[in-house]
C-alpha positions as CSV (number, residue, x, y, z in Angstrom):
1,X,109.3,107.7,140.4
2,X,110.1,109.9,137.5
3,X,111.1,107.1,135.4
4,X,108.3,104.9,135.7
5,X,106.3,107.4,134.3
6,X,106.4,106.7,130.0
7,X,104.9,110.1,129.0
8,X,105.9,112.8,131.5
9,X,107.7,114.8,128.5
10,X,105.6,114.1,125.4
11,X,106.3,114.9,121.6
12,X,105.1,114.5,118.1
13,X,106.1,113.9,114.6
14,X,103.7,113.9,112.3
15,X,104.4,112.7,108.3
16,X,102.7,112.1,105.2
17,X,102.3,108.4,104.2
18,X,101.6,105.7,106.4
19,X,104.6,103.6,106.0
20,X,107.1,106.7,107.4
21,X,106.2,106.3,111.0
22,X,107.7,103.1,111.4
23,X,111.1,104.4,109.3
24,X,111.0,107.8,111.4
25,X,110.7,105.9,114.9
26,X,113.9,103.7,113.7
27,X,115.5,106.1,112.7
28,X,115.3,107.8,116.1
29,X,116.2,104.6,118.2
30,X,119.2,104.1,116.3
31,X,120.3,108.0,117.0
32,X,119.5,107.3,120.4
33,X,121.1,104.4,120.7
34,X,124.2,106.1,118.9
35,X,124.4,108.3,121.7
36,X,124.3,105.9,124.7
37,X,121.1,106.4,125.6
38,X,118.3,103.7,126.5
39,X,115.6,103.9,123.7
40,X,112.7,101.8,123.0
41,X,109.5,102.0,120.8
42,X,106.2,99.9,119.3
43,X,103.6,100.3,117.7
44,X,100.1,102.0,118.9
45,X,97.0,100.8,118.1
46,X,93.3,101.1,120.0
47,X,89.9,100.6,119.4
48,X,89.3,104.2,119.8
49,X,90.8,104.2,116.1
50,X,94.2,105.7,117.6
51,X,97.1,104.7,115.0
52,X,100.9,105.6,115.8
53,X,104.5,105.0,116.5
54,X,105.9,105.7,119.9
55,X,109.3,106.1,120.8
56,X,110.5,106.5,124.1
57,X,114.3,107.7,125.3
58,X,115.6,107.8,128.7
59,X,117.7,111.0,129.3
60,X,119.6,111.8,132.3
61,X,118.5,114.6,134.1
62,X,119.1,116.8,137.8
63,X,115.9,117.2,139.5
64,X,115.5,118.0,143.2
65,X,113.8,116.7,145.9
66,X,111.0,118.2,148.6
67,X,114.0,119.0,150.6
68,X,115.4,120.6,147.5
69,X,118.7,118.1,147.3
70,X,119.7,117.2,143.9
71,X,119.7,114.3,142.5
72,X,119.8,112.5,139.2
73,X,117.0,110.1,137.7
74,X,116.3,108.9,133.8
75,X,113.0,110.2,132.7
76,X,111.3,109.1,129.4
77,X,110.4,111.0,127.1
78,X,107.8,110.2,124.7
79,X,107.9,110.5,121.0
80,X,105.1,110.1,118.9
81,X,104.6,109.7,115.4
82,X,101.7,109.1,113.2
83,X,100.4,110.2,110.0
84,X,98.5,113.9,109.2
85,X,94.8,112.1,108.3
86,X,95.3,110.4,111.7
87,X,96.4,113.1,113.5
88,X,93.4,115.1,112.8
89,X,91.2,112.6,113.6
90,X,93.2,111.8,116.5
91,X,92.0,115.8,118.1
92,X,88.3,113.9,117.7
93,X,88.9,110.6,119.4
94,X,91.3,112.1,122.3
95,X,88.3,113.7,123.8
96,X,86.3,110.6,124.3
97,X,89.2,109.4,125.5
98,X,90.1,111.9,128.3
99,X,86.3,112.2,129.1
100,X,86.4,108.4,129.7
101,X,89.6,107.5,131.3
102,X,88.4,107.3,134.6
103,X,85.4,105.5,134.1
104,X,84.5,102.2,134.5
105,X,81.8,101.6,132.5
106,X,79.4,98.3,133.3
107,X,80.3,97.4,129.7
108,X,83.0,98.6,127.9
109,X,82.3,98.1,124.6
110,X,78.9,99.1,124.6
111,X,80.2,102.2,122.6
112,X,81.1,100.1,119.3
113,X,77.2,99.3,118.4
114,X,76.1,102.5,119.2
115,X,76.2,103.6,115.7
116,X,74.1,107.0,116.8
117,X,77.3,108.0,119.1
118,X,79.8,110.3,117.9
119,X,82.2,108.1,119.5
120,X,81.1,105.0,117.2
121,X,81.7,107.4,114.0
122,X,85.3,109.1,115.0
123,X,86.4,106.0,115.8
124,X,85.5,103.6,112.9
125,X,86.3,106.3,110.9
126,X,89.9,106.7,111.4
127,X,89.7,102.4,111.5
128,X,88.5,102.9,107.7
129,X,90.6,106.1,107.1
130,X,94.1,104.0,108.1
131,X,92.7,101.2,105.3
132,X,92.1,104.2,102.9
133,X,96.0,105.3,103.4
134,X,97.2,102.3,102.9
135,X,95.6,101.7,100.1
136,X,96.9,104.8,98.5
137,X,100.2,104.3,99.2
138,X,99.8,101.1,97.5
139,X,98.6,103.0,94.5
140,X,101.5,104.9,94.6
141,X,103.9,102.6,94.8
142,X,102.3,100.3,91.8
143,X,102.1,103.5,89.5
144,X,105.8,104.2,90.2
145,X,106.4,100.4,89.7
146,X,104.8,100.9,85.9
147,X,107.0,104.4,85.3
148,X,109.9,102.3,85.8
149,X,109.1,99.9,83.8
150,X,107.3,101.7,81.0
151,X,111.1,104.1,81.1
152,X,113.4,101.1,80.4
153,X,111.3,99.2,77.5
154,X,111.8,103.2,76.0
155,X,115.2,103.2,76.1
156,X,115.7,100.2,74.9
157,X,113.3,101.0,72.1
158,X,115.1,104.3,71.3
159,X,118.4,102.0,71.5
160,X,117.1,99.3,69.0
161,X,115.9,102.7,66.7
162,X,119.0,104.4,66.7
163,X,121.2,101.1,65.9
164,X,118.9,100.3,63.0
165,X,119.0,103.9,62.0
166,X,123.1,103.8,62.3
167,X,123.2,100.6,60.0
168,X,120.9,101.7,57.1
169,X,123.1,104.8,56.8
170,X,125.9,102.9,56.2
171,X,124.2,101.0,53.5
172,X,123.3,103.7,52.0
173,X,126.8,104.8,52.1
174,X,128.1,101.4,50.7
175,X,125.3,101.8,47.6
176,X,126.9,104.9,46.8
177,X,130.6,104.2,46.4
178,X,131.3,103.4,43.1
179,X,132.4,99.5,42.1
180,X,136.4,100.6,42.1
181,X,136.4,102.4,45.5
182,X,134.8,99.2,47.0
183,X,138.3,97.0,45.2
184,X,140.6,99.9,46.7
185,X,138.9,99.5,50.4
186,X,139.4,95.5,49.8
187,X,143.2,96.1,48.5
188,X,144.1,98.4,51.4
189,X,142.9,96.1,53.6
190,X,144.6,92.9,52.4
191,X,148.3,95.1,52.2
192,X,147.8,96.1,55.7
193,X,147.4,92.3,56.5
194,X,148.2,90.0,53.8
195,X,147.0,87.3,55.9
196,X,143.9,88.3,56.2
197,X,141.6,86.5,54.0
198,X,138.1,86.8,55.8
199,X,136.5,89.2,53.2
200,X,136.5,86.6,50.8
201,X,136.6,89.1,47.8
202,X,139.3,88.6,45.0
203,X,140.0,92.3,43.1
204,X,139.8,92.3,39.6
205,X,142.3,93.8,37.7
């Protein structure tokens, strides 16, 4: 019985940005998973405006019976993950949902045009607040995108600087040596390799 039940032992991680609950909840199957245990996880999504990650992981565990024998049975525990905006928002929309849970109502969306309802606000709320983060992170992302980019073409403009920079000075180096100590350069060069005949220069005696 115990491990039919999905949430009997319940957690919750709860992040910044609104791509990290999918990494965390991967993360945590694959740790799982490293350790031989059964792990699962998806997605959560309601009308209600409910937006999360759950993980679930089957341990191992001794309980007893009514007749107080031991025995062993894998319960799940539940792992959920989901962003701080949505988790405050989540406190809101929990109640309706607990309030409601055992109701059938005649129509069960009735709630989502009643724009008066508190229900109709929290909800669509955290709908447009889990737009709103993505958004943002979008922004993020883009601005770091232009950093990058806006860092390389500055090295390479510092690069081209400093190579220009390292070539005039050695023109101005050249333009003050003195016509005879250009002729010894040339003749040192030609004894070293007599062969050599790519400067093109004859020295005048």
């Amino acid at each position: 019985m115990f491990g039919k039940i999905n949430d009997l032992v319940r957690s919750k991680i709860v992040c910044r940005h609104i791509n990290e609950p999918a990494i965390i909840a991967q993360e945590i199957l694959k740790l799982a998973q490293g350790v031989n245990l059964k792990a699962s996880g998806r997605a959560q999504t309601k009308d209600e405006g409910y937006y999360a990650h759950h993980g679930y992981i089957s341990v191992p565990v001794s309980l007893v019976n009514r007749a107080w024998q031991e025995f062993e049975e894998s319960v799940r525990f539940e792992i959920q993950i989901t962003t701080e905006m949505q988790n405050m928002l989540y406190e809101l929309t929990h109640t309706f949902y607990d309030k409601e849970r055992h109701i059938v109502p005649k129509d069960p969306h009735s709630w989502k045009w009643d724009y008066r309802s508190a229900r109709f606000s929290a909800s669509y709320l955290s709908h447009t607040l889990h737009l709103v983060e993505g958004m943002i992170l979008q922004l993020y992302e883009d601005i770091e995108r232009e950093k990058q980019a806006g860092s390389g073409a500055v090295n390479e403009s510092e690069s081209t600087l400093a190579m220009a920079a390292e070539a005039k000075s050695q023109e101005v180096v050249v333009e003050q040596m003195r016509p005879e100590e250009v002729v010894e350069i040339i003749d040192s060069k030609q004894e070293m390799d007599p062969t050599d005949q790519s400067s093109g220069v004859e020295a005048k005696s």
